[in-house]
C-alpha positions, 0 to 999 in steps of 0.5 A: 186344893187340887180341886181348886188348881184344877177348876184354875187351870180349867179357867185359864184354859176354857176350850184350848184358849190360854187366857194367861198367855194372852194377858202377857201379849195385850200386856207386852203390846201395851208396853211397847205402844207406851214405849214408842209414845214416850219417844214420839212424844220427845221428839216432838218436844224436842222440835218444839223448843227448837222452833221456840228458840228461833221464834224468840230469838231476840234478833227475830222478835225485833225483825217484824213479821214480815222478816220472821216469815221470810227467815222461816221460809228460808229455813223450811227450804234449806236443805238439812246439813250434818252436824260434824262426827267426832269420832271416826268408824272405828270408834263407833259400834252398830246395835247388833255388835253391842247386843252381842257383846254384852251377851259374852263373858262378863270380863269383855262387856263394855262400860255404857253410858247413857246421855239422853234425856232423864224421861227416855232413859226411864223408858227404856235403856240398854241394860246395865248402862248408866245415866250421865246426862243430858249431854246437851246441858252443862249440869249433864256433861258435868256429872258425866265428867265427875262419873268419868273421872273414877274410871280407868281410861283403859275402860271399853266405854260406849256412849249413846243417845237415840233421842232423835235421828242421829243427824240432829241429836243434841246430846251425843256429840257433846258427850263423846268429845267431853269423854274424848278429850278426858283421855279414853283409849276405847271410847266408842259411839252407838250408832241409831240412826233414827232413834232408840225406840226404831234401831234398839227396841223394836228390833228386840234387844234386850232392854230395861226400864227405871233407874 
C-alpha cells in the first residue's frame, strides 16, 4: 500500500510539476469559459427576439420594405434610453455589499430571489438564492407572488436579475415593483450593471450552480 501511495505521489508530482493541481485549473478555466458562453449566448437570444419582434410586428409586415427599412434605420440611429427605476438608491445594493452580508452572521443574511432566466439561473447564481422567474413573464411573476406571499413583509429581501445590461433588462423591473407593491419594507434591488457573469462572476464572489 505504501508503495502504491508513494509510485502516485511520484506521478502526480514527476520533476516538481503538480499534475493534480493543474488538472483543477484547466478545470476551473473550462468552467468559467462555459459560464461566460451560456451568458453571451442569452444575450445574444435576447437581442434576437427583440428584433423578431420588431420585424413581425403586424404594423411592420404590412408597411413594405421600404417602410421597414426606413423604421429600421430610424431605430439604429436612436440613441438608447433608460427604462425608469423604481426604486430609489437607498433600496438598491452593490455586489461587494451583498458578498459581505451573506458572509455575516446567519440572523442578518438577506432573503435573495433570483427573476432571470431559468438557463442563467442553472449556470450560475448567488448562493442560497432562490428562483422566481422569469420576471418579464406572467407564469414568472406569478410564482414569485405565490413565494412572496408566505413571507413576512419585514423580510431583507434582495432581487436581481444580470441577464443583460441593467439598462435593458426585461425582468428586473417587473419583479420589484410586483414585490414593491405587495408591501415589502426592506425590499432592495442588485445593481450589475452589465450582467452577471461581468459584475458577479468574474469578480470571484461566491457562486453556485443547478437548482
Amino acid at each position: 500500500m505504501a508503495l502504491h501511495v508513494d509510485g502516485l505521489a511520484a506521478f502526480t508530482k514527476l520533476g516538481g510539476v503538480d499534475f493534480g493541481r493543474q488538472w483543477k485549473e484547466q478545470e476551473g478555466m473550462r468552467t468559467s469559459m462555459n459560464f461566460r458562453w451560456i451568458w453571451l449566448l442569452c444575450g445574444a437570444l435576447f437581442a434576437l427576439i427583440s428584433a423578431g419582434a420588431f420585424l413581425w410586428h403586424p404594423q411592420s409586415a404590412s408597411a413594405g420594405p421600404a417602410r421597414v427599412r426606413a423604421a429600421q434605420s430610424t431605430a439604429a440611429n436612436r440613441p438608447q434610453t433608460q427604462q425608469r427605476d423604481p426604486w430609489t438608491a437607498a433600496q438598491t445594493v452593490d455586489p461587494a455589499t451583498l458578498v459581505k452580508e451573506i458572509r455575516g452572521p446567519a440572523s442578518q443574511r438577506p432573503t435573495i430571489v433570483s427573476v432571470s432566466p431559468h438557463a442563467l439561473y442553472l449556470g450560475g447564481h448567488i448562493p442560497g438564492a432562490v428562483y422566481k422567474g422569469p420576471g418579464f413573464s406572467a407564469a414568472g411573476i406569478e410564482s414569485l407572488k405565490q413565494w412572496a406571499r408566505r413571507l413576512p413583509r419585514s423580510t431583507n429581501l434582495v432581487v436581481y436579475c444580470g441577464c443583460c445590461p441593467l439598462v435593458h433588462c426585461p425582468n428586473l423591473r417587473p419583479a420589484f415593483r410586483v414585490l414593491q407593491s405587495m408591501g415589502f419594507t426592506q425590499l432592495r434591488a442588485l445593481i450589475l450593471p452589465t450582467n452577471f457573469y461581468t459584475d458577479w462572476y468574474a469578480k470571484g464572489y461566491p457562486t453556485d450552480k443547478g437548482n
